[in-house]
Biotite code that builds the C-alpha atoms (Angstrom):
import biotite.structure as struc

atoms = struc.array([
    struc.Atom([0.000, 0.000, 0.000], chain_id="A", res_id=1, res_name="UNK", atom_name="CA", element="C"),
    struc.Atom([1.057, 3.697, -1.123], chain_id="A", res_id=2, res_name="UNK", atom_name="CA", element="C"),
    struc.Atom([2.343, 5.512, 2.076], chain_id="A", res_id=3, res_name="UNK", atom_name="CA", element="C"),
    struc.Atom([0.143, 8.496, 2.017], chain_id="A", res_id=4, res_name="UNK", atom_name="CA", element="C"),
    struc.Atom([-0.924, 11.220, 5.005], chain_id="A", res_id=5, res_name="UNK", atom_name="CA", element="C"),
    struc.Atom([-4.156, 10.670, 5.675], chain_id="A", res_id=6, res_name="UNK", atom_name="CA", element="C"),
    struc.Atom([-5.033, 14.522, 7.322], chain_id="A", res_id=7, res_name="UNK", atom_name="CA", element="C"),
    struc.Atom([-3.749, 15.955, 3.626], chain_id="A", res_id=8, res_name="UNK", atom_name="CA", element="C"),
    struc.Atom([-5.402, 13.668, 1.992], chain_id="A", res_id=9, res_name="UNK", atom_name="CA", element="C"),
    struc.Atom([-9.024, 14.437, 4.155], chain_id="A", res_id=10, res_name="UNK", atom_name="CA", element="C"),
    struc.Atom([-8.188, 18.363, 3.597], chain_id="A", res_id=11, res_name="UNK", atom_name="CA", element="C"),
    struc.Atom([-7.535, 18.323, -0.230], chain_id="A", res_id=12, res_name="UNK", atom_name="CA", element="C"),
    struc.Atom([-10.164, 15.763, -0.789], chain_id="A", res_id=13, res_name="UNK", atom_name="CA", element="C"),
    struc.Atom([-12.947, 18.051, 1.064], chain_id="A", res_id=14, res_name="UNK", atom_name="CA", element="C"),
    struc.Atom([-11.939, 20.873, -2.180], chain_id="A", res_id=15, res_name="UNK", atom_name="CA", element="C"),
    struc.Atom([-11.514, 18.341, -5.058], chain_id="A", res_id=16, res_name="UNK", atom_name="CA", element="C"),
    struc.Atom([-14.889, 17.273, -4.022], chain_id="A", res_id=17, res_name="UNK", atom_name="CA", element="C"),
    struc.Atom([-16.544, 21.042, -3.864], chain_id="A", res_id=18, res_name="UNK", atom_name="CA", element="C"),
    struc.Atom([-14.485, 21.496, -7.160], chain_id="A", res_id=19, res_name="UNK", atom_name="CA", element="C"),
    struc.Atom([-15.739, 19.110, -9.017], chain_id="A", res_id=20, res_name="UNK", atom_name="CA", element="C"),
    struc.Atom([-19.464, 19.151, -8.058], chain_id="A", res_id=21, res_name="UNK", atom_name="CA", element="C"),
    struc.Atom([-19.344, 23.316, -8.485], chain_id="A", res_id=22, res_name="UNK", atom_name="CA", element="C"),
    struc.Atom([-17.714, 22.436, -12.160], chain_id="A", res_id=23, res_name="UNK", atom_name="CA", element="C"),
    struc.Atom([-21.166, 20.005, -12.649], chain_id="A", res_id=24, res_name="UNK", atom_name="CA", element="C"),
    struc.Atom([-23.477, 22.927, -11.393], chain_id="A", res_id=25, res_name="UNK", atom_name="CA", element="C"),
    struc.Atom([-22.236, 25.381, -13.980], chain_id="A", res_id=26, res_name="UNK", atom_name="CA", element="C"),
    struc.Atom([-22.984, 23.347, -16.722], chain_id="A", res_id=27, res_name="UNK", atom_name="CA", element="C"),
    struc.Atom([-26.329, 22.413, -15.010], chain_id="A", res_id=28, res_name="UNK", atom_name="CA", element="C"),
    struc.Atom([-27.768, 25.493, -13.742], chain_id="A", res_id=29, res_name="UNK", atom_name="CA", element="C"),
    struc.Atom([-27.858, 29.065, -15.082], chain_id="A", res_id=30, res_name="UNK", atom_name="CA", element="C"),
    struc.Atom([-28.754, 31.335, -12.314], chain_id="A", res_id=31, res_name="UNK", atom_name="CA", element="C"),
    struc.Atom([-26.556, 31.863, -8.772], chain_id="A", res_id=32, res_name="UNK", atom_name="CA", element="C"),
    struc.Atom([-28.861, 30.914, -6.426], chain_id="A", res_id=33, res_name="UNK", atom_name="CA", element="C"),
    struc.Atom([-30.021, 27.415, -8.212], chain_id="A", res_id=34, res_name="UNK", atom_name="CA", element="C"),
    struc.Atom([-25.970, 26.894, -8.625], chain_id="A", res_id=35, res_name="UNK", atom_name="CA", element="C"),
    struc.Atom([-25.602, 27.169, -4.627], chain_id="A", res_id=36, res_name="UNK", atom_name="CA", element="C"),
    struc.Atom([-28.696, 25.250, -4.061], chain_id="A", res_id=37, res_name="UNK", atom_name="CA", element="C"),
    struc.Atom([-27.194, 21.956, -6.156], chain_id="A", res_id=38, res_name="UNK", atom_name="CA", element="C"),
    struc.Atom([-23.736, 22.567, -4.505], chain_id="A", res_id=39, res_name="UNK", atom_name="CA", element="C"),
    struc.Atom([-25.228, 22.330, -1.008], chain_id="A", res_id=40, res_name="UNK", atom_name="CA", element="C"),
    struc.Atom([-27.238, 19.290, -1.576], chain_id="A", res_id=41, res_name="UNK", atom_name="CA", element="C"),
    struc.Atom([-24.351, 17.504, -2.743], chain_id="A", res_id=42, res_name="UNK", atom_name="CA", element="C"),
    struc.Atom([-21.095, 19.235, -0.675], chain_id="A", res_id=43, res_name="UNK", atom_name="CA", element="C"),
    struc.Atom([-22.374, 18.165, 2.940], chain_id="A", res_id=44, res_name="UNK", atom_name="CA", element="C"),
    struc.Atom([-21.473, 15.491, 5.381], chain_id="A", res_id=45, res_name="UNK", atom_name="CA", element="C"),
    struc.Atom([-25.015, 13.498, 5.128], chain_id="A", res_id=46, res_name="UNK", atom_name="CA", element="C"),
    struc.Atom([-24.942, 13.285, 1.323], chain_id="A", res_id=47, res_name="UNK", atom_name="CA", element="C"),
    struc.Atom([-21.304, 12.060, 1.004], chain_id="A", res_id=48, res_name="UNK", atom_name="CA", element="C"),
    struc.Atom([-21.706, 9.658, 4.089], chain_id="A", res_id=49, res_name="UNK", atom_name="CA", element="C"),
    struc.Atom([-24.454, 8.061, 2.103], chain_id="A", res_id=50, res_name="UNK", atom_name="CA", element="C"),
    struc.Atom([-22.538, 8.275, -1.355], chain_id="A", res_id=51, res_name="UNK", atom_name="CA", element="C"),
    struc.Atom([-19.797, 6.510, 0.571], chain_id="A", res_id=52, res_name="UNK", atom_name="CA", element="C"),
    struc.Atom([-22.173, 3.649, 1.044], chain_id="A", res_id=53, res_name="UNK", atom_name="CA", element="C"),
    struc.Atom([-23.041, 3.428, -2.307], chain_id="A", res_id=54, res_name="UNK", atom_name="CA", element="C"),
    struc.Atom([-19.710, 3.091, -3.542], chain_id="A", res_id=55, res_name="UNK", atom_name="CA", element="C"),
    struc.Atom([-18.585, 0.510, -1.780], chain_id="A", res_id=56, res_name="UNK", atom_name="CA", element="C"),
    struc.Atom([-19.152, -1.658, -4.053], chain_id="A", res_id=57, res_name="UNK", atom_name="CA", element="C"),
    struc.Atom([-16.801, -0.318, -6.525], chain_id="A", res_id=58, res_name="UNK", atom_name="CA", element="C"),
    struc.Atom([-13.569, -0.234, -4.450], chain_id="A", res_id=59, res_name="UNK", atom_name="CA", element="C"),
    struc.Atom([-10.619, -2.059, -4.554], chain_id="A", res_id=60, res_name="UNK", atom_name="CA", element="C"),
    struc.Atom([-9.332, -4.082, -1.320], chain_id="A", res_id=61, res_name="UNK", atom_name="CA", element="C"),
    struc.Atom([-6.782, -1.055, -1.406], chain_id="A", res_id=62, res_name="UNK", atom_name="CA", element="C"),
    struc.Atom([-9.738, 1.697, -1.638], chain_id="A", res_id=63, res_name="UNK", atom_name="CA", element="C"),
    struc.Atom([-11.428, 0.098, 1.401], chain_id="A", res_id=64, res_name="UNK", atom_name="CA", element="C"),
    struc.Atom([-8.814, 0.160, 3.584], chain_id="A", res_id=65, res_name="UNK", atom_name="CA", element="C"),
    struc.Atom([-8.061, 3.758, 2.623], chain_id="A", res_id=66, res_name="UNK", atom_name="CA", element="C"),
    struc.Atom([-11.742, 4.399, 3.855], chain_id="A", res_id=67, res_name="UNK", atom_name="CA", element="C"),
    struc.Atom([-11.421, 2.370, 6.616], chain_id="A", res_id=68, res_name="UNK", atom_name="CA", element="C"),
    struc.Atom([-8.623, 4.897, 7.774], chain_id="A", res_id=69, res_name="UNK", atom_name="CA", element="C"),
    struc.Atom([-10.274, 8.065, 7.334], chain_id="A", res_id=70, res_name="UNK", atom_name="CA", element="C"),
    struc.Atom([-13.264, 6.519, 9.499], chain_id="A", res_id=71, res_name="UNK", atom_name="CA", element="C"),
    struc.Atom([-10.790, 6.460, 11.717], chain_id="A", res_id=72, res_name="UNK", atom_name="CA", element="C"),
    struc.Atom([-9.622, 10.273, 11.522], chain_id="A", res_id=73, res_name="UNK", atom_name="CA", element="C"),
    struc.Atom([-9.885, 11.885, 14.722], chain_id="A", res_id=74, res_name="UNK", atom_name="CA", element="C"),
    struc.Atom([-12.096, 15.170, 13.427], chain_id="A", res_id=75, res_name="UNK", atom_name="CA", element="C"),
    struc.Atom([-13.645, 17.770, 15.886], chain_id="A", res_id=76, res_name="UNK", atom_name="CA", element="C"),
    struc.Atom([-17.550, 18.073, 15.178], chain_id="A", res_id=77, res_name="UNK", atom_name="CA", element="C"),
    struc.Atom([-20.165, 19.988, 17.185], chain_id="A", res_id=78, res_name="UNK", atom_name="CA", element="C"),
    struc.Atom([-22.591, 18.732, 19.512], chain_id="A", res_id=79, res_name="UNK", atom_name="CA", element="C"),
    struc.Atom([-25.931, 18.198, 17.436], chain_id="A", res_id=80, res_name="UNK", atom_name="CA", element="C"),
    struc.Atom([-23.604, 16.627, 14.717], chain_id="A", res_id=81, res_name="UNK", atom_name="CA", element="C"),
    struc.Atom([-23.917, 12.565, 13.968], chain_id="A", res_id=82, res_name="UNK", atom_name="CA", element="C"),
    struc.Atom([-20.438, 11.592, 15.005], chain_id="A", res_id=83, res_name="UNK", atom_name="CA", element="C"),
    struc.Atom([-20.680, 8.589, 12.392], chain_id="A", res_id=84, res_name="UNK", atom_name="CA", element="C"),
    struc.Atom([-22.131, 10.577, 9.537], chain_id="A", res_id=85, res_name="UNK", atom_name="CA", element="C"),
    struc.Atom([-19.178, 12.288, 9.886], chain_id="A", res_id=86, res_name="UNK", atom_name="CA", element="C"),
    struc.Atom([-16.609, 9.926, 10.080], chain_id="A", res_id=87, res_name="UNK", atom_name="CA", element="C"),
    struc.Atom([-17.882, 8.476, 7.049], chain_id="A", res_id=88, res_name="UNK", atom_name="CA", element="C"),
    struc.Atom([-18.021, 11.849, 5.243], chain_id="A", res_id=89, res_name="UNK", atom_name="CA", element="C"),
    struc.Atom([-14.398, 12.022, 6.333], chain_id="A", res_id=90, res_name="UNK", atom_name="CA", element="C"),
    struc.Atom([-13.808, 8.612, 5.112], chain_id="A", res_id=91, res_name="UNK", atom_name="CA", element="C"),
    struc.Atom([-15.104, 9.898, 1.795], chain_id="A", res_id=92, res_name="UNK", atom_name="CA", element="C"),
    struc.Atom([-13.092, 13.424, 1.869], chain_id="A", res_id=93, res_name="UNK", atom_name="CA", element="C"),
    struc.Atom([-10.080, 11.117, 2.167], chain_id="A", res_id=94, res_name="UNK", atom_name="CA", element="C"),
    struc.Atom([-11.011, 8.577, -0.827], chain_id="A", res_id=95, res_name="UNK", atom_name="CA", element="C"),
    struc.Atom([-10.831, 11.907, -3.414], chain_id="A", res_id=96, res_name="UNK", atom_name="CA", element="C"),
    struc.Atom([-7.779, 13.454, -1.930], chain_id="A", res_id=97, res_name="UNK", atom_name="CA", element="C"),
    struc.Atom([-6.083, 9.749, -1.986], chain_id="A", res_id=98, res_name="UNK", atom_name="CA", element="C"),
    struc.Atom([-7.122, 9.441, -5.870], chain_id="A", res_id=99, res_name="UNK", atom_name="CA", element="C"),
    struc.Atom([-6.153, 13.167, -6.227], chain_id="A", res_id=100, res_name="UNK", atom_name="CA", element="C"),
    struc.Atom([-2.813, 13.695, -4.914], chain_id="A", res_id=101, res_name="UNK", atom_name="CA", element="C"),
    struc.Atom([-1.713, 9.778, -6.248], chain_id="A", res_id=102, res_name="UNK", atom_name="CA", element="C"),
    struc.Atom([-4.044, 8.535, -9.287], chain_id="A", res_id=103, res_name="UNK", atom_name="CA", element="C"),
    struc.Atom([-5.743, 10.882, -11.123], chain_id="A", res_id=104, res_name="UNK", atom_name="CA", element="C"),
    struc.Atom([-6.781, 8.693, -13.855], chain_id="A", res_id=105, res_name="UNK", atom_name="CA", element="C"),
    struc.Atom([-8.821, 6.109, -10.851], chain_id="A", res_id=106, res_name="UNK", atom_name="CA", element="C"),
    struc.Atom([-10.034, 9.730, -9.794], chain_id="A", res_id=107, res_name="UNK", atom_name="CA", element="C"),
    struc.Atom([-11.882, 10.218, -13.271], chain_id="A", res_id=108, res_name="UNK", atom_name="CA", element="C"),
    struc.Atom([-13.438, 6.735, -13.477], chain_id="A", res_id=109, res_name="UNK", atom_name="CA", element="C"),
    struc.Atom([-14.279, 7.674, -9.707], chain_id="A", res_id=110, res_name="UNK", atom_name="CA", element="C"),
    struc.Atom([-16.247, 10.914, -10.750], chain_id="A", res_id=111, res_name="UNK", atom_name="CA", element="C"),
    struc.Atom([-17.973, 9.359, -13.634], chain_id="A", res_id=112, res_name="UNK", atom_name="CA", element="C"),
    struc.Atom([-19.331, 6.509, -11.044], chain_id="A", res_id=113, res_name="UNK", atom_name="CA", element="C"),
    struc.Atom([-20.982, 8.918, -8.400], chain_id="A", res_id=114, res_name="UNK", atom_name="CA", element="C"),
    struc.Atom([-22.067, 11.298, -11.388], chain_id="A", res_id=115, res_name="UNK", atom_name="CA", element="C"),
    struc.Atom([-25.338, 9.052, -11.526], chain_id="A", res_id=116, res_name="UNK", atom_name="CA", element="C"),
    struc.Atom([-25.896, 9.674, -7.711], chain_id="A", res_id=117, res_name="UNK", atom_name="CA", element="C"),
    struc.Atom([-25.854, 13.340, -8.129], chain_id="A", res_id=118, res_name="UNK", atom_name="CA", element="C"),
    struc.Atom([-29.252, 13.807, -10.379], chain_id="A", res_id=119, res_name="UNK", atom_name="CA", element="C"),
    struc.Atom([-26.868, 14.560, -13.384], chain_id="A", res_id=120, res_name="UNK", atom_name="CA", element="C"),
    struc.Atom([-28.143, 14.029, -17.115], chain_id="A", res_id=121, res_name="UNK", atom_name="CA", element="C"),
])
């Protein structure tokens, strides 16, 4: 397994993601407000805990255990906050920064599998 730091990998991941679904939006939507209202349903901890559970499927052993160690990240959240839904939302944060700082090309295929989660035609 590819050595990798696992807090960079969380941070970068959490703007690749907003990146790319902001990139979707513009092509999607034509005024402001209806671009922030798709980014917002899709750039939050609840959506991309339950996106991580969809993709499960498509992992590699290596992938998993990647996840498995951002479930693991020790991350600060506030009270009213569902510790899990965010460790999984971590978990997933980590997953896109792993494919973005070490294999963009597994990042593409990645993108064009959770496309058809995100109400994109």
């Amino acid at each position: 397994m590819v050595m990798f730091d696992i807090k960079q990998c969380a941070y970068i991941g959490d703007a690749v993601w907003e990146l790319f679904v902001r990139e979707l939006c513009i092509n999607k939507q034509k005024s402001q407000k209806a671009m922030h209202n798709f980014s917002v349903k899709y750039v939050n901890a609840a959506f991309q805990a339950k996106l991580l559970s969809e993709i499960i499927p498509f992992l590699t052993e290596e992938e998993s255990e990647i996840v498995r160690r951002g479930r693991n990240l020790k991350i600060s959240i506030g009270k009213k906050s569902n510790p899990q839904v965010h460790s999984f939302a971590s978990a997933f944060e980590v997953l896109v920064g792993y494919f973005y700082l070490n294999d963009k090309q597994r990042l593409s295929e990645f993108f064009e599998i959770v496309k058809k989660y995100l109400n994109y035609q």
